[in-house]
VOKOLTOR-840123 format. One record per atom (N, C-alpha, C, CB): residue in one letter; x negated, y negated, z. Coordinates in steps of 0.001 Angstrom, whole numbers, plus 500000, padded with zeros to 6 digits. Atoms other than C-alpha are relative to their C-alpha. Glycine has a CB too. Layout:
N
AXYZ/...
END
This chain:
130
X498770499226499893/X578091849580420934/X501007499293500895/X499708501402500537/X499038501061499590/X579423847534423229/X500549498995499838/X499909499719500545/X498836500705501013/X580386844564421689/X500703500751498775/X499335498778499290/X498686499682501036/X582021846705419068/X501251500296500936/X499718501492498911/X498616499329499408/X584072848104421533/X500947498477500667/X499487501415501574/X499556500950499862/X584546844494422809/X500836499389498821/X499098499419500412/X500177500639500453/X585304843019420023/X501425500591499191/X498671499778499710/X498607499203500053/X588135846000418931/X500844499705500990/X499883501442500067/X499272500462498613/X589625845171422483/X500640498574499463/X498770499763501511/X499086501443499936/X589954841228421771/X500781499962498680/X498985498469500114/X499331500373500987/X590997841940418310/X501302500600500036/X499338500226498902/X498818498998500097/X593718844442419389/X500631499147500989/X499801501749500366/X499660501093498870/X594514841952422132/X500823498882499085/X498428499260500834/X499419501007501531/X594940839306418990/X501121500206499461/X499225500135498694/X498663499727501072/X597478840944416950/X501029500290501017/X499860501432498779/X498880499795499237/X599551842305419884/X500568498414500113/X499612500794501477/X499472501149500399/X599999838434420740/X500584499691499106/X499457499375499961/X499377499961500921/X600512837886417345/X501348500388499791/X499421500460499479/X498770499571500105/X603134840139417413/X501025499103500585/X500053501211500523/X499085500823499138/X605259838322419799/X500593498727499665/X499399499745501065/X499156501387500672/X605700835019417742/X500231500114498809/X499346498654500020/X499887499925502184/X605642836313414238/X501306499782499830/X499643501811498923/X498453500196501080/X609110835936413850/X500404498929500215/X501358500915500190/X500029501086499934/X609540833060415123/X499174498995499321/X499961499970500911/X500707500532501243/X606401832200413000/X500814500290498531/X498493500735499956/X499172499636500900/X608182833774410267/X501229499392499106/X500315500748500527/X498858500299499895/X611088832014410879/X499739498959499290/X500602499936501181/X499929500898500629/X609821828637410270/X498843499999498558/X499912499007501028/X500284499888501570/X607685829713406951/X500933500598499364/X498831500700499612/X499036499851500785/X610959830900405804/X500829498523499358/X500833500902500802/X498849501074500195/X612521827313405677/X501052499490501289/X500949500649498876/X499260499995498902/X614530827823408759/X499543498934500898/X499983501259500596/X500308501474499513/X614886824163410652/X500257500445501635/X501216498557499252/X499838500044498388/X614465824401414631/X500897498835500141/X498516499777500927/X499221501351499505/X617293822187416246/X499645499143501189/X501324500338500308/X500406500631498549/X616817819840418425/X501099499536501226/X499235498673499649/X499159500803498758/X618495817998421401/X501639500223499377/X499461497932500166/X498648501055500418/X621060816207419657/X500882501071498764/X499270498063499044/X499616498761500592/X621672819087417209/X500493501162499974/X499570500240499774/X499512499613498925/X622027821466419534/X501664499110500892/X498618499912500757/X498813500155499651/X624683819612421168/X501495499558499420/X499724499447500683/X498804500035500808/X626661818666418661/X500347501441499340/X499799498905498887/X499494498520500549/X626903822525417489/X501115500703501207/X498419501173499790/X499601499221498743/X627844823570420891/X501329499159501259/X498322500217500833/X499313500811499347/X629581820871422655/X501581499587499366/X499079498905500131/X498380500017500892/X632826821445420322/X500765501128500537/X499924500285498131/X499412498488499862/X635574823946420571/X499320500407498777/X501810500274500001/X500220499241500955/X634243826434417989/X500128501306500688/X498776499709499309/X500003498910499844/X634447830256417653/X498720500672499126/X501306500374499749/X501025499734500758/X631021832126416666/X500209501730500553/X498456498977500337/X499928498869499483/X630776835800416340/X498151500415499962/X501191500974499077/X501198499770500236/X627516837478416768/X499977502235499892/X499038498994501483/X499721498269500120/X626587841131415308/X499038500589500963/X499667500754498345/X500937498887499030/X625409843493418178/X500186501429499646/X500404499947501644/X499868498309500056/X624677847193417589/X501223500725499339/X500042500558501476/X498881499242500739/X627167847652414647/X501570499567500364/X499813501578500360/X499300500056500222/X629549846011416147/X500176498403500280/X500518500968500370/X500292501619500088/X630589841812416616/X501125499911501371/X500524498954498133/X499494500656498783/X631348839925419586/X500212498782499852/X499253500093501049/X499673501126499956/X633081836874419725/X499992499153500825/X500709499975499745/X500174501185498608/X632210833402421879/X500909499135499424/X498310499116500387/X499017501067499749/X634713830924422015/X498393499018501028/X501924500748501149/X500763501222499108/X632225827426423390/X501183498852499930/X498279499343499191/X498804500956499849/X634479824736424624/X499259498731500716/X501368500707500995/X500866502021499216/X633031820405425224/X499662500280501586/X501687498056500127/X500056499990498596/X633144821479428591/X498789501085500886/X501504500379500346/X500916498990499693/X630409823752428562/X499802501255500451/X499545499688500484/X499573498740500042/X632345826646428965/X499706500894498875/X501207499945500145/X499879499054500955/X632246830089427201/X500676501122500125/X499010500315499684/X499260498528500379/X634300833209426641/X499359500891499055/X501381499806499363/X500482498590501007/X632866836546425107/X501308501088500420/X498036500864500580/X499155497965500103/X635061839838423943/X499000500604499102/X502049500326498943/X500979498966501116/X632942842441422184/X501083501072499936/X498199500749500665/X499058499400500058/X636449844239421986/X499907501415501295/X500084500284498457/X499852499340499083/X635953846616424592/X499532499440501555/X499442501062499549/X499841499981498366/X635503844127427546/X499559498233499497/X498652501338501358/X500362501792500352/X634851840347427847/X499581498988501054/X501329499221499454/X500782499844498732/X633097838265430603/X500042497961499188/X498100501530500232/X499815501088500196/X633283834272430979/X498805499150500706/X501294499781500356/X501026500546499555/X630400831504431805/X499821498432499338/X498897500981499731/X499936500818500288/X628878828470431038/X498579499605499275/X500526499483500921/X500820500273500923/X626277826720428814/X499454498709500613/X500620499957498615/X500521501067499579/X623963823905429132/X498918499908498749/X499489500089501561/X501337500082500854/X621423822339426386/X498936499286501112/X500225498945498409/X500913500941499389/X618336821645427841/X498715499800499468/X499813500313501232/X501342500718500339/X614853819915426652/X500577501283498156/X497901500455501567/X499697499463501554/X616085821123422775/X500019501975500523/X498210499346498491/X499701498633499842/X617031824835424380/X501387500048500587/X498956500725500869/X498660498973499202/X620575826863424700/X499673500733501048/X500652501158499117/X499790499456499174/X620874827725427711/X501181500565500438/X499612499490500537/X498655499552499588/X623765830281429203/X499985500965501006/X500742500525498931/X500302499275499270/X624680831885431685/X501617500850500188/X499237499233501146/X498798499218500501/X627546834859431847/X500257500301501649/X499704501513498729/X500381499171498940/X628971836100434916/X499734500838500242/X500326500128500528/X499966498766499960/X628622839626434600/X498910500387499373/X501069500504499571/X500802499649501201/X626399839967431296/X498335499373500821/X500716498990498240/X500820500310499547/X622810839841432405/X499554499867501277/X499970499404499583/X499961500247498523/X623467840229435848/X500398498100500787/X498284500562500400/X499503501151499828/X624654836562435869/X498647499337500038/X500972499852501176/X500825500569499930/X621055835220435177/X500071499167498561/X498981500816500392/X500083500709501160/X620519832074432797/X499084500754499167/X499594498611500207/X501101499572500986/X618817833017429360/X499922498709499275/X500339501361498985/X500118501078500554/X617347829920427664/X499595500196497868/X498748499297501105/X500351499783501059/X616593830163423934/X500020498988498763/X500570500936499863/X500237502040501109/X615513827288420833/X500767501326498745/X497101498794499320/X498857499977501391/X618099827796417828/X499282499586498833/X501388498878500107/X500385500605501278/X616828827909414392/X501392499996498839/X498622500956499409/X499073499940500843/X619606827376411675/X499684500753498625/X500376498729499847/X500972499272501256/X618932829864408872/X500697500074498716/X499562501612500319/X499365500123501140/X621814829398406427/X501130498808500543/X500582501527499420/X498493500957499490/X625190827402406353/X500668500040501538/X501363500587499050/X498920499612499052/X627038829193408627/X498805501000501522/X501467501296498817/X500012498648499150/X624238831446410491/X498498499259500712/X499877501908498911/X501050500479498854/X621780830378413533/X499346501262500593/X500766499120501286/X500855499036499372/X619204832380415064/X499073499821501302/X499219500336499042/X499875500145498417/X618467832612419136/X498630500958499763/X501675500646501074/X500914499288499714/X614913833278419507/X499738499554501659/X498859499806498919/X500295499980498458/X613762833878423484/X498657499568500170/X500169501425500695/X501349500335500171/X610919832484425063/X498638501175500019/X499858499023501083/X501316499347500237/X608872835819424323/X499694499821498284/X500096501740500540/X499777500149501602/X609330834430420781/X500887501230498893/X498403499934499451/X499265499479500933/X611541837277419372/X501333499836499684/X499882500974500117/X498553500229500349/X614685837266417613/X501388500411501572/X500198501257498420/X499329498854498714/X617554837699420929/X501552499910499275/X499959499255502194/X498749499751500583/X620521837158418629/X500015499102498319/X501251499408501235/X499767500497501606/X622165836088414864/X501883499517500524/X499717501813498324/X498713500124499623/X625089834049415489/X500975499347498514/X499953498954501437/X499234500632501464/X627863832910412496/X501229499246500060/X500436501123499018/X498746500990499521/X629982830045412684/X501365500990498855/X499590497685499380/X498945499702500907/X633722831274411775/X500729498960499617/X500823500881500458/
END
């Protein structure tokens, strides 16, 4: 009886893990190409404008060569800076997050649309070049 009960434990132990990278597993048995270094910085190290959809509604980043960034989510907007490091986006906001860096590896999932998984492996955003 006891190893069953063990054995329910490590397997329920198993899938919770599981849980935590499946989409990121997911991600790359979809096709979806992880970027790297150099990939990463050539996306980011331009002026571009990317919006990303949060909770129904879209927020816009302005990234500028200089490793700057600007966000409006139309009801407020908050300025910071970026850094690629070892093939991860890194950013940091002043306000948003309490002004703590969030690091995250970029998968590219269509033309126009990238996907910001965190290092607990889940999805932390969907961003879309305009």
């Amino acid at each position: 009886m006891k190893k069953h009960v063990l054995l329910v434990f490590a397997l329920g132990l198993l899938v919770s893990c599981w849980g935590c990278s499946s989409h990121e597993f997911q991600l790359k048995r979809s096709g979806a190409k992880k970027l790297s270094q150099s990939e990463l910085e050539s996306l980011f190290y331009a002026e571009r404008t990317a919006e990303f959809p949060i909770l129904g509604k879209v927020a816009t980043v302005d990234y500028f060569p200089d490793g700057r960034q600007i966000i409006d989510w139309g009801s407020g907007n908050d300025t910071g800076t970026f850094r690629i490091n070892e093939d991860e986006f890194c950013s940091t906001w002043s306000r948003l997050r309490n002004g703590e860096e969030s690091c995250s590896t970029i998968y590219k999932i269509s033309e126009t649309e990238y996907e910001f998984i965190g290092s607990d492996g889940a999805s932390a955003a969907i961003m879309r070049l305009k």
